[in-house]
Every structure is written in structure tokens, then in C-alpha cells.
C-alpha positions as CSV (number, residue, x, y, z in Angstrom):
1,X,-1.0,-7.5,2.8
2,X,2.3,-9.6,2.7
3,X,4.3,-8.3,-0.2
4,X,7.5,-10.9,0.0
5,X,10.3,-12.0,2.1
6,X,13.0,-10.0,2.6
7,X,16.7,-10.5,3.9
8,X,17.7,-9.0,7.5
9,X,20.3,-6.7,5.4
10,X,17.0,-5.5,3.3
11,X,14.6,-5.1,6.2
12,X,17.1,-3.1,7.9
13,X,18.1,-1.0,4.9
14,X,14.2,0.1,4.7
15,X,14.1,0.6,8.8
16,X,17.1,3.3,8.2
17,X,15.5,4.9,5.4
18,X,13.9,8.3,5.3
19,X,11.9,10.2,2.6
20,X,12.4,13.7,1.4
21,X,10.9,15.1,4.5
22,X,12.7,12.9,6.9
23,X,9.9,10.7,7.6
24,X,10.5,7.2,8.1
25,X,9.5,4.6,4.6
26,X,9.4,1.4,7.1
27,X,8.3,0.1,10.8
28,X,9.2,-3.0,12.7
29,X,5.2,-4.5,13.6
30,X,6.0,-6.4,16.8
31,X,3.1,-8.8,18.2
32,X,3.3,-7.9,22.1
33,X,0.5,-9.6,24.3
34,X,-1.7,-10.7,21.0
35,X,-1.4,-6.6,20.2
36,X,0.2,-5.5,17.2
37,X,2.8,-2.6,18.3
38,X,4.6,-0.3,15.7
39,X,8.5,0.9,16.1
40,X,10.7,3.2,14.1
41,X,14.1,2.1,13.9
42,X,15.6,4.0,16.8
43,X,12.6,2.7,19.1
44,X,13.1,-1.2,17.8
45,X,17.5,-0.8,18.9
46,X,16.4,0.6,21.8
47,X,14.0,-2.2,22.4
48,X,16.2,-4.3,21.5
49,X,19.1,-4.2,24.5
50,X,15.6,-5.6,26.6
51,X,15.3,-8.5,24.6
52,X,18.7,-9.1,24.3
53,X,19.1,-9.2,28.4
54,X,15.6,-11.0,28.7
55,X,14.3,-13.2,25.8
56,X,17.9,-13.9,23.8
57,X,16.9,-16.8,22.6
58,X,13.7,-15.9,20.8
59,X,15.2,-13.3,18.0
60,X,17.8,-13.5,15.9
61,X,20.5,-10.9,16.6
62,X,22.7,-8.7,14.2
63,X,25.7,-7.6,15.8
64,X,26.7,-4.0,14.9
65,X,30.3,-2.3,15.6
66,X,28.1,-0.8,19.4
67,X,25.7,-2.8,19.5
68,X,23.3,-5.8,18.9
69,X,20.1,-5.5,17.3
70,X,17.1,-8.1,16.8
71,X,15.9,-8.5,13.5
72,X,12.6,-8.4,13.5
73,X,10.2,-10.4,12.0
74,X,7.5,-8.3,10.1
75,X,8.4,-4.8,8.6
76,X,5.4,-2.5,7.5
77,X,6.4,-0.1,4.3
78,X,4.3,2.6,5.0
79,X,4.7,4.5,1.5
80,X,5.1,2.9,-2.2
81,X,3.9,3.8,-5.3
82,X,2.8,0.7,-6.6
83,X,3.7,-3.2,-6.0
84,X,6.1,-4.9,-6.8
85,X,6.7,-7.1,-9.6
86,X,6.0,-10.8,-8.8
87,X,8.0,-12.3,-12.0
88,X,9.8,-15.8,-10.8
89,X,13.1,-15.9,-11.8
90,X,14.2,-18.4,-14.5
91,X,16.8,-20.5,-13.1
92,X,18.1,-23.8,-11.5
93,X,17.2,-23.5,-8.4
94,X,13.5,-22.6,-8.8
95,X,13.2,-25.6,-11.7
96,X,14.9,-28.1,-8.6
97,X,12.0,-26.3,-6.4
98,X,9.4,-26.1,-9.3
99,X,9.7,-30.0,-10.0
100,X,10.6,-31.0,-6.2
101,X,14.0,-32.2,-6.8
102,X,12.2,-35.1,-9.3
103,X,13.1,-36.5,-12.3
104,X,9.8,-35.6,-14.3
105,X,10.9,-38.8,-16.2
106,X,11.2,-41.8,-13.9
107,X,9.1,-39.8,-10.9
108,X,12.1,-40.7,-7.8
109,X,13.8,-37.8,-5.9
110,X,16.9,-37.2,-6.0
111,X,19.5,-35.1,-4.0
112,X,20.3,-32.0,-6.9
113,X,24.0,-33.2,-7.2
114,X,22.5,-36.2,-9.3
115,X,19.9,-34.4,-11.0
116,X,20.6,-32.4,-14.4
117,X,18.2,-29.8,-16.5
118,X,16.9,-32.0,-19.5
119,X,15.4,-29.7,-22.7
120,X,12.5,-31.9,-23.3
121,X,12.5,-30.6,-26.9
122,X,16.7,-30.6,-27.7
123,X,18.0,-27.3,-28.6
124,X,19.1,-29.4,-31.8
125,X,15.6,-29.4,-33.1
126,X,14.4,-26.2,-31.8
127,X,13.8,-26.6,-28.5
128,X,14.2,-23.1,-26.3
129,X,15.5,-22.6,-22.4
130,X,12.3,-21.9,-21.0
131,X,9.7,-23.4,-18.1
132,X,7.6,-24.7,-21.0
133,X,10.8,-26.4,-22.3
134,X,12.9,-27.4,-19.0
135,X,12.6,-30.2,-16.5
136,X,14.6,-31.6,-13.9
137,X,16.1,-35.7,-15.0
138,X,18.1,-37.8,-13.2
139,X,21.6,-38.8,-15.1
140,X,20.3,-42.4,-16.2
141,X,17.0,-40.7,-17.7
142,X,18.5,-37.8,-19.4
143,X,21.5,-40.0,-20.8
144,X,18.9,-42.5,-22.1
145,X,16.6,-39.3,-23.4
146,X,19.9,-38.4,-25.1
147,X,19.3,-35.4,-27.5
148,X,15.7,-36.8,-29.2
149,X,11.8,-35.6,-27.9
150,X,10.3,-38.1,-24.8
151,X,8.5,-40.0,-27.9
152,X,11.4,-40.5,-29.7
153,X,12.8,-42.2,-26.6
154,X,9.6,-43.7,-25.4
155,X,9.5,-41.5,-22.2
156,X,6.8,-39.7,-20.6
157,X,6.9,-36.7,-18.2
158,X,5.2,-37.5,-15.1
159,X,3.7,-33.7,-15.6
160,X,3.9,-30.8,-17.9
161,X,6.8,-28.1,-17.2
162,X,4.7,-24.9,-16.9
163,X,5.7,-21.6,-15.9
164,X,5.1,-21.5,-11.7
165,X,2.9,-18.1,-10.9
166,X,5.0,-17.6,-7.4
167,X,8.6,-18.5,-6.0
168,X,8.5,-22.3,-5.6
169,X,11.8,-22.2,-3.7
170,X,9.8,-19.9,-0.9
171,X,8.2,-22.6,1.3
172,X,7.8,-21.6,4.8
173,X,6.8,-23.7,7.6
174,X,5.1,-21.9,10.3
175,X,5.5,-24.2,12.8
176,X,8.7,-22.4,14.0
177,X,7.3,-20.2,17.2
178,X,9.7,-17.4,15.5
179,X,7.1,-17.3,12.3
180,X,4.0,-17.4,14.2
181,X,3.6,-13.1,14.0
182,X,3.6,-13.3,10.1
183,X,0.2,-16.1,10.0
184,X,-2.0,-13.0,10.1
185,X,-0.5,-11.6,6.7
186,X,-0.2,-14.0,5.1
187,X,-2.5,-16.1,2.6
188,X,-1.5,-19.3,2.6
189,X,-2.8,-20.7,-1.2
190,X,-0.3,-17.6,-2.6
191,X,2.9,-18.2,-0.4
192,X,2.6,-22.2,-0.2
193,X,3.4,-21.7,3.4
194,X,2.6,-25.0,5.8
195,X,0.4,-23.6,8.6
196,X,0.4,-25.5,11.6
């Protein structure tokens, strides 16, 4: 089971990792020949001076003070005690992703330099920083909202602001040949990935 995206620096960080018994916590899974093969981190450096002389172009590389290293694309954690915490984090970027760089007022896109966070119910009568509370506007909307409710300005979200149960800023197209190893873990309805 796909338990989230991690960065190159993270993925490595668990690759290099041992537990108290100098076992390793993580394995590069590396599709080879529609077979899925398994390879601690000394195995996948190794490995990787053959794909740097023969398939360069398919991995992205990590250069190291000897050496360079692929990063791979799936890492297996082969001990945890129990999942990790899904929460979405509360801040600008995710409401841009959450409301698709729209103004919730007008409904037209906009790049996120002329969009602003609007407090559909203004801090001045109450109204809290929340996902319940926060949408994206564009400047001429939220100047014309001004600091009263949507009914007070005559204004009418296009959709309710609600509290988004995954990362809407993760949006993953795999299309990319590079992304193809990860369509068996992953369920698409939970990730919002575009599987083509």
C-alpha cells in the first residue's frame, strides 16, 4: 500500500537507515522485465553505476562527493509501527490547490499572483482562518466583497469551502514513463492521480 510521496533526500535518508539490530528499515522496489526486484541501499549504488553507463536518461541522478546515484522511484518501509497521519496542512498553497487557482466568487482562474485568500465570514464579525471559512478571490471580487458576508455583498460561492480529506496540491500524472512502476500501488480515487 502507497503511504505518500516522499522527497529524494527522504527516500534516501530511509535507504541508509538501520534498526537496532543493523537491519535495514527501507528497500528500493525496482520493476525489471514486468518483475518486481528488491535492493538494499548498497546493492541499488551499486546498481546504479550500470544505469548510469546504460540507461542515463531514464532516472534521475543524485551526485554524491564519489559517486552518482539514481533515485529510485518506489521505496518499500519494511518495519513501522503504525501509519502515518494523513492531516492536510492548512495553508495557501493547498487552498490555491483545494479551489484550483479559482475565484470561488466570479468562477475564472487566475494565475495565484492575482488571487488573494478572502474570509468569507470577516474576522470583524467572527469569522475564523479555517477551510470552512477560507476561499481563494480574485482582487476585483474580494475588494468588492470588502469586509461584509457574500449576502451582504450579493455574492455567491460557486461551492462550499470544506476541509479536503487528502493533499490537493499532490496531483500526479502518470503518463510520465518515469511514474509508470508506482500504477500498481497506487489507488487512484485516494491520490487524485491521472492514470493514462
Amino acid at each position: 500500500m502507497a503511504l505518500r510521496i516522499v522527497s529524494a533526500r527522504r527516500a534516501f535518508s530511509l535507504l541508509f537507515k538501520r534498526d537496532n539490530l543493523r537491519n535495514p528499515i527501507a528497500e528500493v522496489v525496482s520493476v525489471e522485465d514486468g518483475r518486481y526486484i528488491s535492493y538494499d541501499f548498497e546493492d541499488w549504488a551499486e546498481l546504479s553505476a550500470f544505469k548510469r553507463e546504460f540507461e542515463p536518461a531514464e532516472h534521475d541522478w543524485v551526485r554524491t562527493v564519489r559517486f552518482q546515484i539514481a533515485v529510485p522511484r518506489i521505496v518499500r518501509v519494511l518495519t513501522f509501527a503504525k501509519l502515518p497521519k494523513q492531516e492536510v496542512k492548512f495553508n495557501r498553497r493547498n487552498l490555491f490547490a483545494r479551489d484550483d487557482n479559482t475565484c470561488q466568487y466570479c468562477g475564472r482562474r487566475f494565475p495565484t499572483s492575482q488571487l488573494s485568500l478572502d474570509h468569507v465570514v470577516p474576522r470583524s464579525l467572527g469569522g475564523r482562518a479555517n477551510w470552512q471559512n477560507i476561499v481563494c478571490a480574485c482582487l476585483r471580487c474580494n475588494v468588492r466583497k470588502g469586509g461584509r458576508t457574500p449576502q451582504q455583498a450579493h455574492l455567491r460561492l460557486i461551492r462550499p469551502p470544506v476541509k479536503p480529506s487528502r493533499n490537493p496540491a499532490v496531483s500526479i500524472t502518470l503518463s510520465d514513463n518515469r511514474y509508470a512502476s508506482w500504477r500498481q500501488f497506487l489507488n487512484a480515487a485516494y491520490w487524485d492521480v491521472e492514470l493514462k
